[in-house]
C-alpha positions as CSV (number, residue, x, y, z in Angstrom):
1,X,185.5,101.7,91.6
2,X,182.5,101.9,89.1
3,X,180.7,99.0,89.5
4,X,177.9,100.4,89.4
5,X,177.5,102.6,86.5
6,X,176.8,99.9,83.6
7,X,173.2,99.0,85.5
8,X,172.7,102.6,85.8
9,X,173.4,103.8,82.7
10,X,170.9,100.4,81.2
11,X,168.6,101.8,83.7
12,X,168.7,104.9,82.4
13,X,168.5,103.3,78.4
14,X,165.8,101.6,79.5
15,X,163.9,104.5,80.5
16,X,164.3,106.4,77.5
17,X,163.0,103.4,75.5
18,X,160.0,103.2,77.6
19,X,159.6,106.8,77.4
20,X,159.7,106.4,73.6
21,X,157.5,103.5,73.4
22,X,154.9,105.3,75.4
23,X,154.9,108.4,73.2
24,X,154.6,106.0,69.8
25,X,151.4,104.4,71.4
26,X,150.1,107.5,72.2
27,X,150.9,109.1,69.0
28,X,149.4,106.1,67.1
29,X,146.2,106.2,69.2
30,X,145.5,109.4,68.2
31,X,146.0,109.0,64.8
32,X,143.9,106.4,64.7
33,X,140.9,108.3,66.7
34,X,142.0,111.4,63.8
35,X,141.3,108.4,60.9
36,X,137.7,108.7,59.2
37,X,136.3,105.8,58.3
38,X,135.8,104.6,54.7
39,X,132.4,105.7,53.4
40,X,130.1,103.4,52.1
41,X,127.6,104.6,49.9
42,X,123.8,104.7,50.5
43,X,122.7,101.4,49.4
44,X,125.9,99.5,51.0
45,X,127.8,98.8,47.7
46,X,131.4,99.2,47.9
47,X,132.3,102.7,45.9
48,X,134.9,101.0,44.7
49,X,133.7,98.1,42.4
50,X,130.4,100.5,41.7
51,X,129.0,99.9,38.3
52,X,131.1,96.6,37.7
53,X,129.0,93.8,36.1
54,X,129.4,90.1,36.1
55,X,131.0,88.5,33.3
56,X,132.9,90.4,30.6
57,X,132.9,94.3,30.6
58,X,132.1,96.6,27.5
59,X,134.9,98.1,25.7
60,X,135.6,101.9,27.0
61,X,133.7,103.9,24.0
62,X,131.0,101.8,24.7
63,X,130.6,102.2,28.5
64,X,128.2,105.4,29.6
C-alpha cells in the first residue's frame, strides 16, 4: 500500500517551490543592489522637465 507517497511527493513539490522562491528573492536583491540610481542634476531639477516654462511653450523653430 502507498499511502504514503501523495504527502511525499507534496513534500517534495513544496520544496522545489521554496527552492525557487528563494532563488527569485535572491536574484531580485541583487538586481536591485546592480540598479543605479536616477541622477539628478547639480542644482536638483529633475533632468527630465529641464528647460520647461510655465504657461504656454514657444513653437519648435523658435525654442534655442
Amino acid at each position: 500500500m502507498n499511502r504514503s507517497r501523495p504527502s511525499f511527493l507534496k513534500r517534495e513539490r513544496e520544496k522545489t517551490k521554496r527552492e525557487r522562491q528563494q532563488q527569485k528573492t535572491t536574484r531580485r536583491a541583487e538586481a536591485s543592489a546592480r540598479k543605479v540610481p536616477a541622477a539628478a542634476s547639480a542644482d536638483g531639477e529633475d533632468p527630465d522637465i529641464a528647460g520647461i516654462r510655465l504657461g504656454p511653450q514657444p513653437p519648435e523653430e523658435e525654442a534655442g
